[in-house]
N, C-alpha and C positions, 0 to 999 in steps of 0.2 A: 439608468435613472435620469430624469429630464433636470436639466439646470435650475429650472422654476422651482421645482417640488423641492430639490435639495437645499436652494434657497428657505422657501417655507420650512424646510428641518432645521438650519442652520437659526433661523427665528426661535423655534421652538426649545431651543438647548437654553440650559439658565446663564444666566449673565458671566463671564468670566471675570475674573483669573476665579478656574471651577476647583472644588477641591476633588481628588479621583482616589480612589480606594481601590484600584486593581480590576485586574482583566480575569473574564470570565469567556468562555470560545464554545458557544452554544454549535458548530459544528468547525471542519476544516477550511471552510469559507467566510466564516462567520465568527467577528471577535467585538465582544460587549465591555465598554469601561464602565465601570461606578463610579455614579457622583451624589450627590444628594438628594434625593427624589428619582432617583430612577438610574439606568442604563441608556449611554449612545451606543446606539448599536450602527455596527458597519457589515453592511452584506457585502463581500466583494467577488463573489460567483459571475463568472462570464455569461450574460445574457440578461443576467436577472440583479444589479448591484441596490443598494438601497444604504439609504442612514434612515433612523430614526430616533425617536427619545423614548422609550419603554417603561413603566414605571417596572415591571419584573423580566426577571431572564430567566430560561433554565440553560444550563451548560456548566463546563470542567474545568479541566487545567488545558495547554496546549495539546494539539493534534497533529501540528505540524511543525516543521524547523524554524519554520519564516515565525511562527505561534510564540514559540520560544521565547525567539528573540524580541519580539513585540512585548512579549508579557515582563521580559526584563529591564528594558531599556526607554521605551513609553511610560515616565512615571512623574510623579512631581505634578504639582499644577496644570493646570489648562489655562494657559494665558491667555490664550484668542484661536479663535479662527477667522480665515481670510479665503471667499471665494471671486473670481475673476470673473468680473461683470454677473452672468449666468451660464456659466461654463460651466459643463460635469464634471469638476471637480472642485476640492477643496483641503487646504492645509491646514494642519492642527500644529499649534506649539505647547510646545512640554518643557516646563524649569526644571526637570532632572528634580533629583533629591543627594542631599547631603551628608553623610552618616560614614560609617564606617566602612562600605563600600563608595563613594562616591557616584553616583549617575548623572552624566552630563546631559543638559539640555539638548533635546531632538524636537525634528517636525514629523508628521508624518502625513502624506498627502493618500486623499481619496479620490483615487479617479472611477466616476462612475460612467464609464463611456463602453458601456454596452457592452458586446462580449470581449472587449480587452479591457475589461472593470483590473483594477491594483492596488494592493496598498501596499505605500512604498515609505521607507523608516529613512527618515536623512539626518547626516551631523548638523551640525551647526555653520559648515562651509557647504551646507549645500551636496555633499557628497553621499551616496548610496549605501546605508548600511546591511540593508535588508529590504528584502521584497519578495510579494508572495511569487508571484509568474513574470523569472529574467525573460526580456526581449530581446535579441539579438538583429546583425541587420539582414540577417538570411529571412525573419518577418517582420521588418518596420525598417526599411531606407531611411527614411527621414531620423528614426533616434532609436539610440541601443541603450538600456534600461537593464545595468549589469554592477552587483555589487563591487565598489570600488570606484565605481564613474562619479563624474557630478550628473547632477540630475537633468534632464532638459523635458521641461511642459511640451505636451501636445501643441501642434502650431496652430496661430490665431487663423479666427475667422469674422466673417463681418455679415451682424444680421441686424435687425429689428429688436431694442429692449421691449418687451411686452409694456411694461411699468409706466412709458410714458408714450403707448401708442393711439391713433386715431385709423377710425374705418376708413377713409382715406387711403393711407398707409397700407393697407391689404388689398388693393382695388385690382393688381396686376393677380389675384388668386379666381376672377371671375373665370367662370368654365372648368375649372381645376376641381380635380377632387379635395376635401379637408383635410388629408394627409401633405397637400404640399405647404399648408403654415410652416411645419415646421421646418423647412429649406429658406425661409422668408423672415421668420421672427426666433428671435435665441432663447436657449432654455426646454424647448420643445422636442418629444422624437415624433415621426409619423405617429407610432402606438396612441401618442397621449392625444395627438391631432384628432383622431379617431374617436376615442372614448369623449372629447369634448365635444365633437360633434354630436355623439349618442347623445350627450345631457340633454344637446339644447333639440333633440328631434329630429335631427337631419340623415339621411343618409351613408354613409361613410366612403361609400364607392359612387355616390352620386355626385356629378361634376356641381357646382356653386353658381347660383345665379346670386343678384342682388338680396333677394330678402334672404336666403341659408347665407349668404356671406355677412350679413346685420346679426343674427339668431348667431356665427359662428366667432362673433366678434367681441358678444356680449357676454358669449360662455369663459371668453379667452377674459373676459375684464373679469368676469367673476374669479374664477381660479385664480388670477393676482391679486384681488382683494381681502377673498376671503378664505382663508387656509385650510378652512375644514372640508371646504367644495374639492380643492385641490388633494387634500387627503385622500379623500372617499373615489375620487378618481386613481388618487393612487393603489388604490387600496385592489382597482380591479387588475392593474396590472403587474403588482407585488405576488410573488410565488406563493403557494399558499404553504400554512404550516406540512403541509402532506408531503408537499415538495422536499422541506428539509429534511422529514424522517427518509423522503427516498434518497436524498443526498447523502444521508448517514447509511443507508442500508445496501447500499449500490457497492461498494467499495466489501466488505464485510459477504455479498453476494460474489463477485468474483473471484475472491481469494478460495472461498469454501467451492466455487465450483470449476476451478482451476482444480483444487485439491481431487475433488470427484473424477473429474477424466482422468486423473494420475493414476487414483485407486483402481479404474476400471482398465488401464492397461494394465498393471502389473497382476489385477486378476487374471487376465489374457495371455500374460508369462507365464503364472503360476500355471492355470489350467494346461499350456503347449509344456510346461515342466513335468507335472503330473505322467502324460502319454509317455516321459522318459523311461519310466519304470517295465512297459510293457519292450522297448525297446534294447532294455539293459537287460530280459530276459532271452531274448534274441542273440543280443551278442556274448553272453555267456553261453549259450549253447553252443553258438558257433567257436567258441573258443574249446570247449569239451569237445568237440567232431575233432579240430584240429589237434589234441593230443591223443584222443582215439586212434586217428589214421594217421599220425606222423609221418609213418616211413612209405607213406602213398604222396606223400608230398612233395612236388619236383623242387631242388634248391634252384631258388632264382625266378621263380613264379612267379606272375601276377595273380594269377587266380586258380582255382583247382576245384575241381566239383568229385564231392564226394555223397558217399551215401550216409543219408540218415538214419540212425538205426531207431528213431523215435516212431518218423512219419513211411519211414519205408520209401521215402523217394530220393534223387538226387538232387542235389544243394549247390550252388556255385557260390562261393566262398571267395572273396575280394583279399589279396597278400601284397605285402611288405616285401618287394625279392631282394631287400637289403637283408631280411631278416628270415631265421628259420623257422621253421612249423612249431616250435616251441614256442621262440620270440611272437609271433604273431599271434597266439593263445595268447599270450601272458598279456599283448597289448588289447586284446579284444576284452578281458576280461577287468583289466585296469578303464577300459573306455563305459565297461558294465557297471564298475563300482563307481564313476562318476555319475553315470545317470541315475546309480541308485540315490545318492545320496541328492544330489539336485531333484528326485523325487520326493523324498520325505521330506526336503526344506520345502519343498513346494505346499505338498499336504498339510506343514504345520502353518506359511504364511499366507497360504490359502485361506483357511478359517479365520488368522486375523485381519486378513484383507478385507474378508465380505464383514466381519465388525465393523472395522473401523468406515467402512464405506455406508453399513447401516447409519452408525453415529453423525457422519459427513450431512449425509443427505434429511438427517434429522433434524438436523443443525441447519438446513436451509429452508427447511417450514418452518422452525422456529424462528429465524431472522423475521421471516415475512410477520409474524406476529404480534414484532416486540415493539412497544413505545419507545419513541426520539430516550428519553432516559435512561435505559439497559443498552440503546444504540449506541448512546456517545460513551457508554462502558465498553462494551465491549470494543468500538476501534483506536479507545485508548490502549486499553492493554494490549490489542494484536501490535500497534504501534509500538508500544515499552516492549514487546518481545522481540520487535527487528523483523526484516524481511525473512519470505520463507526459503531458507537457503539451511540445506540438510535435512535432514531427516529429523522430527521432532519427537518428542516421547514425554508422557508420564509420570514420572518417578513414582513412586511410596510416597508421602506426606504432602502430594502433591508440587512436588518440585519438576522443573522443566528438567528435560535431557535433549541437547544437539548433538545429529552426528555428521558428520562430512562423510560424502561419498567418493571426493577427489581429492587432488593437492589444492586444488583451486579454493573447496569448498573449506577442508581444513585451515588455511589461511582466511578466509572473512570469517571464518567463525571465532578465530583468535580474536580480528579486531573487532565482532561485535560483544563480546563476553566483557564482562567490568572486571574488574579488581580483584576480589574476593570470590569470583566464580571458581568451580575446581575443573580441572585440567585432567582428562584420562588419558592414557597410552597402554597399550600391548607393552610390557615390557620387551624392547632385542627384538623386534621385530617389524615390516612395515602393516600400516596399520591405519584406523582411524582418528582423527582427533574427537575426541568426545566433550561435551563440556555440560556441566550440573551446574544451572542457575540458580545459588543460593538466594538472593536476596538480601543478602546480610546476614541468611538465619544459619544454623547450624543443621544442616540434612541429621536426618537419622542416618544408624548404618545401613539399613537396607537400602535407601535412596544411595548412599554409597556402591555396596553392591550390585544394585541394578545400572547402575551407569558401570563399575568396571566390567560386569558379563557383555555388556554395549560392546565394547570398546575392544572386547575378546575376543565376541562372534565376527566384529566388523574387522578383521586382521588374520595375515595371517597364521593366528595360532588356532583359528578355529573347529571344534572336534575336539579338543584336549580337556582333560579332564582337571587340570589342576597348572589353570594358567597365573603367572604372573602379572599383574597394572600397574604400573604407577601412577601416582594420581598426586596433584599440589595445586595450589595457587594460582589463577591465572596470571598473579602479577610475578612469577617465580618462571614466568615461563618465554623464551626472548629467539624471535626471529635467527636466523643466521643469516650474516648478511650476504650479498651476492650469492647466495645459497638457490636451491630450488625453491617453489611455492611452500608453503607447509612445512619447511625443515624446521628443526627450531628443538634448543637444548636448555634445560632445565635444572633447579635444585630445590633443596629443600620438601621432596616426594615422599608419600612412603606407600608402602606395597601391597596389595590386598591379593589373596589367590581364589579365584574363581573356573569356574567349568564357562568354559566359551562357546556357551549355546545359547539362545534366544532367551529372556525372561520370560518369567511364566507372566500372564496378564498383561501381555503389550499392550498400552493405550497410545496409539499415536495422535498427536493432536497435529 
């Protein structure tokens, strides 16, 4: 956003000390205060930043952490703002509020400088409370921009106030194209050099004689004069509303088709699982040969070719010479009943893979369809659910179900579950952490049940027909320390016994 224009916004705001009524966050770049007669809005999106005065907003609660924090601690009056000279940027002061929480007085500065646009929440000394995008000096030598720090402004520079200029003063721009005003006079980017040149007729890419340098002189007096000129100039280079629902939909498009290639490998497992089945009739047979001819079998063999009594031909048949023509049956046939069974789990998660991949990919036409409104629904709640880390599910009464698929994933899923979430375990066994996101509310039993079957199948007691869970509290539930990832010992459980097989109706979200 150019210095000028933010000036002319900074006009436009009502007279302070403002009264403010709470923060509204029309996307995760984008945070709105109320005051009386309208919304300051602050776009702080890398490339495209902007302030303005809005008489309406649509937008939530927070979207992001930095959101949070802004929405709790940005409160109390608006006693001023203060911009430097026509630098892009500008600080806001806030007298905190008094009450039963107390909130101290902060500032918070907007820098609108281009694609490193920030807005940054400072105490009262000047020190870093918050900020949306830390700087560190791996990209900015000059200042590191990191909660904790004192603050330090972008470093000065020396141009041209537009406000008190003469065509004179521009005369080194002759033969230059109208994009180099803005290296010449403050307040200005190339972009806006440009669109003022458009107002006044000119060229944009055409270097400047005398009379385009008079016609570009008088566009540059108008936009300091008269704010509405300067607006409607703004107005071409401000994102358009399309922009923000793609802001809101971009995010909500990756996640869902992150999820999509997940679904179609493990279609690609299940399918090479599937062919197990043909394969585990193979090694069963081959296990059958081998107690048929036993006593044709040399002890200490690698391998022995025998006749088929199926196909009528002979077979060469790969052995154990640790083991006898029995042992090697018994291991061909134990090698048969694994692939059996990694066949039928395949066949059942098969069918709900291509569901749930139906649904996925439903869910990305729909995105494409849906108004900024349903947008900033939906990446709030993907937001309130936490990154996707485990395995997700459905419950009955529509409650969430996590499952970890490692130590790794069992320990963040402790830390992301609240209080009152419940906690499953295999009983005596290793196994997965499972966790049912109540809400506060009380799950029905079945949403019970369907998380301890989870929490069955994902362990190993799985096959059993009458397993043991415990299940409690997440806040009943406590690390061990110097322990492994995921270890962690419990009380206050109690015990459900379920068949530790897949629920019926998996809906993975």
């Amino acid at each position: 956003m150019e210095g000028l224009l933010l000036w002319h916004a900074l006009q436009n705001l009502p007279p302070p000390p403002i009264p403010t009524r709470g923060w509204t966050f029309p996307d995760e770049k984008t945070a709105a205060l109320a005051v009386p007669g309208g919304f300051i809005v602050f776009g702080y999106r890398p490339g495209n930043p902007f302030l303005a005065f809005e008489p309406r907003v649509e937008g939530g609660g927070p979207l992001t952490p930095f959101q949070r924090v802004l929405k709790e601690k940005a409160r109390g009056e608006l006693l001023g703002h203060f911009q430097p000279g026509l630098d892009r940027m500008a600080a806001f002061a806030f007298a905190g509020e008094r009450g039963f929480v107390t909130t101290p007085p902060v500032r918070l500065v907007f820098e609108a400088t281009g694609r490193n646009a920030n807005l940054i929440l400072l105490d009262e000394r000047g020190r870093i409370l918050a900020l949306d995008r830390a700087i560190t000096r791996e990209k900015n030598r000059y200042r590191e921009l990191l909660p904790g720090r004192r603050y330090l402004p972008p470093p000065p520079y020396e141009k041209l106030d537009p406000r008190g200029l003469s065509l004179g003063d521009l005369a080194s721009l002759l033969g230059r194209p109208p994009r180099a005003l803005a290296a010449r006079v403050d307040g200005l980017s190339p972009r806006f050099a440009e669109a003022l040149a458009r107002s006044a007729g000119l060229d944009p890419k055409r270097p400047l004689d005398e009379k385009g340098l008079g016609a570009l002189y008088r566009a540059l007096l108008r936009a300091v004069m008269e704010p509405e000129f300067a607006q409607d100039l703004a107005a071409e280079l401000r994102p358009a509303p399309a922009a923000h629902e793609e802001a809101l939909r971009k995010p909500l498009l990756e996640a869902l088709e992150k999820t999509r290639r997940t679904l179609l490998a493990r279609l690609e497992d299940h399918r090479n699982n599937l062919a197990r089945a043909e394969r585990a009739r193979e090694k069963r047979h081959l296990g059958e040969l081998l107690l048929a001819y036993a006593h044709q079998v040399p002890t200490g063999a690698k391998e022995v070719e025998l006749l088929d009594y199926a196909s009528g031909k002979p077979v060469k048949i790969a052995l154990d010479p640790r083991k006898s023509a029995v042992e090697n049956a018994r291991a061909y046939f134990e090698a048969a009943k694994r692939d059996e069974a990694a066949a039928k789990r395949a066949e059942e998660l098969l069918r709900l893979t291509e569901a749930n991949l139906a649904r996925v990919e439903g869910e990305l036409e729909e995105i494409q369809r849906l108004p900024a409104r349903e947008l900033r629904k939906r990446l709030s709640r993907a937001r309130e659910e936490g990154p996707k880390i485990g395995l997700r599910y459905r419950a009955p009464g529509g409650f969430s179900v996590w499952v970890g698929r490692n130590a790794r994933e069992n320990e963040a899923l402790l830390q992301l579950a609240r209080s009152e979430d419940l906690w499953f375990h295999a009983q005596g066994v290793p196994g997965s952490h499972v966790i049912l996101r109540t809400g506060g509310k009380p799950p029905p039993l079945e949403a019970l049940l369907f998380a301890a079957r989870l929490a069955a199948y994902h362990s190993r007691a799985r096959g059993e027909k009458n397993a043991p869970v415990d299940y409690t509290r997440r806040k009943y539930v406590r690390k061990v320390r110097k322990a492994p990832p995921g270890t962690v010992t419990y009380s206050q459980a109690k015990t459900l016994f379920v068949d530790a097989s897949l629920p019926e109706n998996l809906d993975a979200v």
